[in-house]
Structure formats: C-alpha cells, structure tokens
MOPAC internal coordinates of N, CA, C and O (Angstrom, degrees):
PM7 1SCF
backbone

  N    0.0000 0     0.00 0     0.00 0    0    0    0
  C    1.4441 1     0.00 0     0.00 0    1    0    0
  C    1.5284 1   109.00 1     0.00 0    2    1    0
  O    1.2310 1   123.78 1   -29.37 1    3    2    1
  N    1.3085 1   110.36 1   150.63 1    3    2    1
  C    1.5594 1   107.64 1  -164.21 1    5    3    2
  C    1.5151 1    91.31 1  -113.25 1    6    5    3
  O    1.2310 1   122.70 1   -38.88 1    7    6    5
  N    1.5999 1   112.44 1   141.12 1    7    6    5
  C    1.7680 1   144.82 1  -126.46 1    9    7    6
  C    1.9673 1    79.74 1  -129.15 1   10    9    7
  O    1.2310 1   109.96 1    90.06 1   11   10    9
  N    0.7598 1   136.44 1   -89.94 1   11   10    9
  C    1.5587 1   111.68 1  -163.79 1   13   11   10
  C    1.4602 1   109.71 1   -73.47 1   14   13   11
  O    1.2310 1   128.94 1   -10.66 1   15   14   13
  N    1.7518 1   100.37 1   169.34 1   15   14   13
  C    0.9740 1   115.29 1  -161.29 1   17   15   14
  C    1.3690 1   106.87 1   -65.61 1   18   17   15
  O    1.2310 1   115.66 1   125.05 1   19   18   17
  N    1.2368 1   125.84 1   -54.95 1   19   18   17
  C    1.5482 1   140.11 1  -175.99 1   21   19   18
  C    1.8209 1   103.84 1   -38.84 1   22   21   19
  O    1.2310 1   123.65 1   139.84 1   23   22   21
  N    1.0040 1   110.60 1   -40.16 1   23   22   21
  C    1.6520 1   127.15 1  -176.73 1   25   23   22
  C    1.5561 1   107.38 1   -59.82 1   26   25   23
  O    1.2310 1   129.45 1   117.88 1   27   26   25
  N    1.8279 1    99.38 1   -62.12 1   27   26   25
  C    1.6074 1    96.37 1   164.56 1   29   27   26
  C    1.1344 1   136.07 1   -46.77 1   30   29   27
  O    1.2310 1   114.26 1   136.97 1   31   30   29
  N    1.4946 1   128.48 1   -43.03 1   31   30   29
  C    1.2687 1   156.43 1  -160.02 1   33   31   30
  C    1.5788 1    95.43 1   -68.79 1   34   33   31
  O    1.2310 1   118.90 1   129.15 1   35   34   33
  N    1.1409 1   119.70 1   -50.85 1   35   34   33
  C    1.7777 1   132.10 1  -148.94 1   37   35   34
  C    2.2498 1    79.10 1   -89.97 1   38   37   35
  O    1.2310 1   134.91 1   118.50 1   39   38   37
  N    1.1817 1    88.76 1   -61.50 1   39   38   37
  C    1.3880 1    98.04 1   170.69 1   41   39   38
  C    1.6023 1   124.43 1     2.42 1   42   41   39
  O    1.2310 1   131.71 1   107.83 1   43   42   41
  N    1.3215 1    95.00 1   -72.17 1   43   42   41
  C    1.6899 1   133.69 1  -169.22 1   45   43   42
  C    1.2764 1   115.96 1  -119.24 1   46   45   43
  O    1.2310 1   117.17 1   148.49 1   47   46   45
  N    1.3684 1   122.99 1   -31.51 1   47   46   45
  C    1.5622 1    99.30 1   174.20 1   49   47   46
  C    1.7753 1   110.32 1  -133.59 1   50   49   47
  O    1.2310 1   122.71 1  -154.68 1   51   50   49
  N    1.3733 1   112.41 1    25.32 1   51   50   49
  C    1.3340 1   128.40 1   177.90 1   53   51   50
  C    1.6616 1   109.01 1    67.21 1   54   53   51
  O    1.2310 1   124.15 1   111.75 1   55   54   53
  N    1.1457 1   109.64 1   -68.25 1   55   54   53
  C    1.5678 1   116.07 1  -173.50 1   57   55   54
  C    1.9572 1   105.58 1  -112.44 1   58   57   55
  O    1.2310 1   133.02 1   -38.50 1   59   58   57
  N    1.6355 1    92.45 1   141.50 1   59   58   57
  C    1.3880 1   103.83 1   152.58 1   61   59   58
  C    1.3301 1   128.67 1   -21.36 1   62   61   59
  O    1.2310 1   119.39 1   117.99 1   63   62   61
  N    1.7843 1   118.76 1   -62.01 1   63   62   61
  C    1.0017 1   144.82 1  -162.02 1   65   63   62
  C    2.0060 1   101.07 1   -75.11 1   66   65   63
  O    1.2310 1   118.01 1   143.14 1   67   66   65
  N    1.2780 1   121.40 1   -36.86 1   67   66   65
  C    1.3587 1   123.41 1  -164.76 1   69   67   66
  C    1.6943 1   107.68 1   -86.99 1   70   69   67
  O    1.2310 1   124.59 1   162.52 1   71   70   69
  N    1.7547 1   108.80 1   -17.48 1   71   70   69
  C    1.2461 1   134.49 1  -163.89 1   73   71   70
  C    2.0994 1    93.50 1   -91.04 1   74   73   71
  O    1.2310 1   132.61 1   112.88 1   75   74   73
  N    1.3979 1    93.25 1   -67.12 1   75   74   73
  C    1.5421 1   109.70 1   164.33 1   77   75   74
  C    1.9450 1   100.86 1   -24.63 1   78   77   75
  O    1.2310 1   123.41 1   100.48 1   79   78   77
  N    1.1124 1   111.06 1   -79.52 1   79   78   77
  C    1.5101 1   137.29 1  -178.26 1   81   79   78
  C    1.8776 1    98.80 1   -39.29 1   82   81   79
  O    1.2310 1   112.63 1    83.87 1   83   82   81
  N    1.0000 1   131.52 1   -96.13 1   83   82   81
  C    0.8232 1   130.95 1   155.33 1   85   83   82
  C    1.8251 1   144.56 1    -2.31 1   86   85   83
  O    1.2310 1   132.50 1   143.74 1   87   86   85
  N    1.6088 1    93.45 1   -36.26 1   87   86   85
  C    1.4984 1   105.61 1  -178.52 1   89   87   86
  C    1.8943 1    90.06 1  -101.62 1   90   89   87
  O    1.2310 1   122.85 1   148.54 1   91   90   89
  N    1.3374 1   112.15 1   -31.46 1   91   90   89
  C    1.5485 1    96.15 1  -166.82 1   93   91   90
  C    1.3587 1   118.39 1    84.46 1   94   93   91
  O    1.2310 1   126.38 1  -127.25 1   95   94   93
  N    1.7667 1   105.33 1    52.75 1   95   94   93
  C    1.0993 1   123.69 1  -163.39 1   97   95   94
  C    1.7140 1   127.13 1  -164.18 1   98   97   95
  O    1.2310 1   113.00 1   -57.63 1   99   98   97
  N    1.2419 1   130.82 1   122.37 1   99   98   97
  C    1.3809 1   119.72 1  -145.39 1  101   99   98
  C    1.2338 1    85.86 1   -76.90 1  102  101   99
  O    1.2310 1   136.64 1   -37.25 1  103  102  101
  N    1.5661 1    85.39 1   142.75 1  103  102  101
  C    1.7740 1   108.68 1  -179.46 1  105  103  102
  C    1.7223 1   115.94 1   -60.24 1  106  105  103
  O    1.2310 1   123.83 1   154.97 1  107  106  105
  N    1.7694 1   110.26 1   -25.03 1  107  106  105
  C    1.4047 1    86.22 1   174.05 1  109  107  106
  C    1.5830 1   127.55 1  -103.87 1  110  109  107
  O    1.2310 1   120.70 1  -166.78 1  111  110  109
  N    1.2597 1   116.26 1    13.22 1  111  110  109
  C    1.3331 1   150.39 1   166.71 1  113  111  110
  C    1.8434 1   101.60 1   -62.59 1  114  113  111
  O    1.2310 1   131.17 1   115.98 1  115  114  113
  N    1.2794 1    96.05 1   -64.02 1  115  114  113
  C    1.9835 1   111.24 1   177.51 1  117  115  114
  C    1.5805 1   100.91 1   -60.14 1  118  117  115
  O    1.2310 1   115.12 1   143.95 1  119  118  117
  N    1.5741 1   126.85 1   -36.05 1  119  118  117
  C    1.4457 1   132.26 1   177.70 1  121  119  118
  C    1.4131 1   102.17 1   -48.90 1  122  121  119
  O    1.2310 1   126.61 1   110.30 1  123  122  121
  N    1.6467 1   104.89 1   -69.70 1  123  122  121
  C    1.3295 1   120.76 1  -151.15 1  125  123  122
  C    1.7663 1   104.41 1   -80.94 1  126  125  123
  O    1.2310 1   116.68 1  -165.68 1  127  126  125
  N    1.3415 1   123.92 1    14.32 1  127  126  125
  C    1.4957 1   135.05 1   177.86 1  129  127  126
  C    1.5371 1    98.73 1  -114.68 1  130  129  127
  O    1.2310 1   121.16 1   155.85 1  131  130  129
  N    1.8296 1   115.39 1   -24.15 1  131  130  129
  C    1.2528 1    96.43 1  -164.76 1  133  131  130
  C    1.6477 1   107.86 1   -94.98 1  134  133  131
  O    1.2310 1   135.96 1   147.76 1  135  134  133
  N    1.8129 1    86.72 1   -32.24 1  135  134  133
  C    1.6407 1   107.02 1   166.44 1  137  135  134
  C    2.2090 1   118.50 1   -48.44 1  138  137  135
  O    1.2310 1   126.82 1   160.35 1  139  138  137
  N    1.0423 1   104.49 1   -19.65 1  139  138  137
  C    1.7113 1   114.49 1  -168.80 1  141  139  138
  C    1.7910 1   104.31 1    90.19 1  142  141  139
  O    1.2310 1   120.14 1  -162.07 1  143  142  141
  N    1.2112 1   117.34 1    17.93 1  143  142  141
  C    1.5533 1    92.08 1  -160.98 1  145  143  142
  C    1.9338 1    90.13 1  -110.01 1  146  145  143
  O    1.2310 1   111.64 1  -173.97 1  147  146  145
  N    0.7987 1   133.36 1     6.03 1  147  146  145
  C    1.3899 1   140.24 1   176.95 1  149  147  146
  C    2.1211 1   121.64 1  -141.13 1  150  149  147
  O    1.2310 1   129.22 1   -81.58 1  151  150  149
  N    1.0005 1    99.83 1    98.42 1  151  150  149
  C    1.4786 1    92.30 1  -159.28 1  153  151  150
  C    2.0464 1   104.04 1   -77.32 1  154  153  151
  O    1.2310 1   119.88 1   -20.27 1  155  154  153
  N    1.0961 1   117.84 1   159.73 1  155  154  153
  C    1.6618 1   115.16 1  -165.84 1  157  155  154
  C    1.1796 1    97.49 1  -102.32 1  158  157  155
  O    1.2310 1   117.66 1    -1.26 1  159  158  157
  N    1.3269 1   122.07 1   178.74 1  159  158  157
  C    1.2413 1   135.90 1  -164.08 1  161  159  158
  C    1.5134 1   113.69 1  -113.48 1  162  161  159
  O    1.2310 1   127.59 1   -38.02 1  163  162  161
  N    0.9000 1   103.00 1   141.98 1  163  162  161
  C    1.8964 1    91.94 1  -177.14 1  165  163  162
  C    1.6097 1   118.36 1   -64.25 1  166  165  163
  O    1.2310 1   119.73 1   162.03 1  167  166  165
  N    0.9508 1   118.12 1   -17.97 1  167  166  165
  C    2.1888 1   109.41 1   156.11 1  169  167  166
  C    1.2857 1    95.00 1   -82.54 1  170  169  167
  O    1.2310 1   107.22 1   168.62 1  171  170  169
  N    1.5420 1   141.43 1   -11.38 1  171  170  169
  C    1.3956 1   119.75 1   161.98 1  173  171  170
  C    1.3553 1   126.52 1   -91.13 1  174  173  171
  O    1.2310 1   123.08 1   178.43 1  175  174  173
  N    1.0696 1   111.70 1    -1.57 1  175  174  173
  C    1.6926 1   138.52 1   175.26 1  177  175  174
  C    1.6929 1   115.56 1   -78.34 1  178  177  175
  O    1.2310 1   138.74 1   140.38 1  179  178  177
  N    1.1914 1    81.28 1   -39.62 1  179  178  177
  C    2.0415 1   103.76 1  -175.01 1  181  179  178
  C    1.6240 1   103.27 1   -78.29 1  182  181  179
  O    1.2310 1   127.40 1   139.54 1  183  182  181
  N    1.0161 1   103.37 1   -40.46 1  183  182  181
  C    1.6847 1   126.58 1  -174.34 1  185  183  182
  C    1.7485 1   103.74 1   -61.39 1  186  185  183
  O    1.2310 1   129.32 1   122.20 1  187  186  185
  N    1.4711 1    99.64 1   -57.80 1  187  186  185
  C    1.4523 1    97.36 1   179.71 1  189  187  186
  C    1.2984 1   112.96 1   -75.26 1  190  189  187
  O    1.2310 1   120.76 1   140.74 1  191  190  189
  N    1.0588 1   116.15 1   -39.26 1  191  190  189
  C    1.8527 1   120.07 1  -179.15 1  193  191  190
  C    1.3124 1   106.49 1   -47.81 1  194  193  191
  O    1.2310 1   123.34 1   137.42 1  195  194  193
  N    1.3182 1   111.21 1   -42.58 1  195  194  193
  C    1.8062 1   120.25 1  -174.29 1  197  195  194
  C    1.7925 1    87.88 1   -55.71 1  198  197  195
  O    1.2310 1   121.60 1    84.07 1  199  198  197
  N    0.9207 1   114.54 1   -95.93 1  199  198  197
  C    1.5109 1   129.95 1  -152.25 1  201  199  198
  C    1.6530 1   109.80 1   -55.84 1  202  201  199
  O    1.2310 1   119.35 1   157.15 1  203  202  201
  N    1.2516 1   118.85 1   -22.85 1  203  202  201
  C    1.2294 1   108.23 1   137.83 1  205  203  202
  C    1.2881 1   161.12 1   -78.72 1  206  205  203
  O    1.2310 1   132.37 1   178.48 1  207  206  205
  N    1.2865 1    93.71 1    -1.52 1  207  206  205
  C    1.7109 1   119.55 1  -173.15 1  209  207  206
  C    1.2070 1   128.07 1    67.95 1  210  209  207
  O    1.2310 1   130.61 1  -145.54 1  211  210  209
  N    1.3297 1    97.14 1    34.46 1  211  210  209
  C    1.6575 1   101.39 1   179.97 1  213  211  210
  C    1.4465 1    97.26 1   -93.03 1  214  213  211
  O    1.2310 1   128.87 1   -31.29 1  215  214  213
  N    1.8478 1   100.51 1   148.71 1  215  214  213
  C    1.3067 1    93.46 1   164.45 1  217  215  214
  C    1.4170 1   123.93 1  -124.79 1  218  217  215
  O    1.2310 1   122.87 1   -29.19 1  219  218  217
  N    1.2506 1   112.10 1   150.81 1  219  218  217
  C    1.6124 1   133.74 1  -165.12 1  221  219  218
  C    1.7047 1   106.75 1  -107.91 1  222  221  219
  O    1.2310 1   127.44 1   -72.45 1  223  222  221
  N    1.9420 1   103.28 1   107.55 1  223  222  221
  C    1.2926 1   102.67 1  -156.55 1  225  223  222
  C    1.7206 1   100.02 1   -67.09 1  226  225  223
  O    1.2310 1   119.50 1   -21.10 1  227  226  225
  N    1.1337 1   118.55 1   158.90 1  227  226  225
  C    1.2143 1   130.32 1   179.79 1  229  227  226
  C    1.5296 1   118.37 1   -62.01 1  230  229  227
  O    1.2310 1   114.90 1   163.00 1  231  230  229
  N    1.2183 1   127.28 1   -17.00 1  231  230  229
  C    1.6740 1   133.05 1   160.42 1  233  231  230
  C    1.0602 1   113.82 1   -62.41 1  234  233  231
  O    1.2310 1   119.00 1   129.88 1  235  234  233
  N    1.5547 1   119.51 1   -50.12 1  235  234  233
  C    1.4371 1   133.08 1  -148.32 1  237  235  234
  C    2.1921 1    85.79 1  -105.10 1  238  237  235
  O    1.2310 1   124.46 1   159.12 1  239  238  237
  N    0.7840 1   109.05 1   -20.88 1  239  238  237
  C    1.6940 1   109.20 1   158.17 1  241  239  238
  C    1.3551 1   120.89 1   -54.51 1  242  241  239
  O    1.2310 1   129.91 1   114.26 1  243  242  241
  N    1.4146 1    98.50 1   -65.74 1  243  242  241
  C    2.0519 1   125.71 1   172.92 1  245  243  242
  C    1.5688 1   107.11 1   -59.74 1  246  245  243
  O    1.2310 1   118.45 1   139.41 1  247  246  245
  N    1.6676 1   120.55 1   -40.59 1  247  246  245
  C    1.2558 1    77.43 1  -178.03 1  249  247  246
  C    1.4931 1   101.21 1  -126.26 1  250  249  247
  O    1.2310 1   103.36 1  -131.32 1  251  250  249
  N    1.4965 1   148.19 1    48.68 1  251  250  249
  C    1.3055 1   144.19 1   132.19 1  253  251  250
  C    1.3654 1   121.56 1  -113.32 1  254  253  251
  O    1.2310 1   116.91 1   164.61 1  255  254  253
  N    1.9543 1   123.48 1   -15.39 1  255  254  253
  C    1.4571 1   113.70 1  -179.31 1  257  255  254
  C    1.4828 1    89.24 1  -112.62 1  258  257  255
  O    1.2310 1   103.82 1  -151.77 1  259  258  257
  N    1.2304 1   147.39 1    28.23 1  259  258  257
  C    1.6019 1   121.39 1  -171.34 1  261  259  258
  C    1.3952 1   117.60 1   -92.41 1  262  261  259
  O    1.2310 1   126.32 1  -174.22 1  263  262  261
  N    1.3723 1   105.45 1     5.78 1  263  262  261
  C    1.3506 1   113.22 1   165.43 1  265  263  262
  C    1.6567 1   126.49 1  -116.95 1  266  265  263
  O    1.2310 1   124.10 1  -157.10 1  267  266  265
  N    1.4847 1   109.75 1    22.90 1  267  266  265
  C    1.2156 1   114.77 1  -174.76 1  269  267  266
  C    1.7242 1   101.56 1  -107.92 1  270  269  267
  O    1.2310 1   112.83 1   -22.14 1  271  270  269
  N    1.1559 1   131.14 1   157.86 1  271  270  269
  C    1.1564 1   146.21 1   172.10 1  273  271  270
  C    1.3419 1   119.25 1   -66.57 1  274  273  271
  O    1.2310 1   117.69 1   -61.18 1  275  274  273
  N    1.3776 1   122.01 1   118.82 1  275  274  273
  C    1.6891 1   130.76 1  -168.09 1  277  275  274
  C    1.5467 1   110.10 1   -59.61 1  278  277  275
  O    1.2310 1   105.33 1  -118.34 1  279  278  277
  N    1.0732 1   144.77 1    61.66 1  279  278  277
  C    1.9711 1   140.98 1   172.30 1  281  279  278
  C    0.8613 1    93.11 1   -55.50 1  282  281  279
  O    1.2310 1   123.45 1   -33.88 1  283  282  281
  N    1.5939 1   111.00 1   146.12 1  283  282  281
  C    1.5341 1   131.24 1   143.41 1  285  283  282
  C    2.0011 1   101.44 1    90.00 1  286  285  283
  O    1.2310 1   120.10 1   180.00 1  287  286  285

C-alpha cells in the first residue's frame, strides 16, 4: 500500500486535478497541501480520508475531529 499522500491520490483518482474535482476543492489549494506548503484543516483532513479510504479510528475521531463539520 502506498504511504504518502500523493501515492494515494494517483492511487484512486489518477491525477491531482480529478482528486481536486472530486473533493470540491481548488486544484491548487490540494497542490499546495499535497506539495507541504499549505497545511489542511481537519474537516479537510476528514474529507480526504473519506475519499481515499483511509480510516480514522473512532477515538482519535471523538477526540480531535468531533467538532469539525461532516464534508463529502
């Protein structure tokens, strides 16, 4: 299984840009999060985890995203 994000991305939705599309999110915003130069937000964290299939154990859900807004 491929360990950075960029790996996932290509993974599952081939391009940045189709991943971008998909999350509902400007493609160079997703660049500059995937690049390190813009860090995401935790409802944007949840957002990508969804559509990549990562999963986010349910403790660590309850106690750092339980106050962020459900996307996607």
């Amino acid at each position: 299984m491929t360990k950075t994000l960029l790996g996932r991305i290509v993974e599952n939705y081939r391009t940045i840009r189709a991943f971008a599309a998909a999350l509902g999110m400007n493609e160079q915003k997703v660049r500059r999060i995937v690049g390190g130069a813009q860090e995401p937000t935790a409802s944007e964290i949840l957002a990508m985890a969804r559509l990549l299939h990562v999963e986010i154990p349910e403790d660590m859900r309850n106690l750092f995203f339980a106050d962020c807004p459900q996307k996607v």
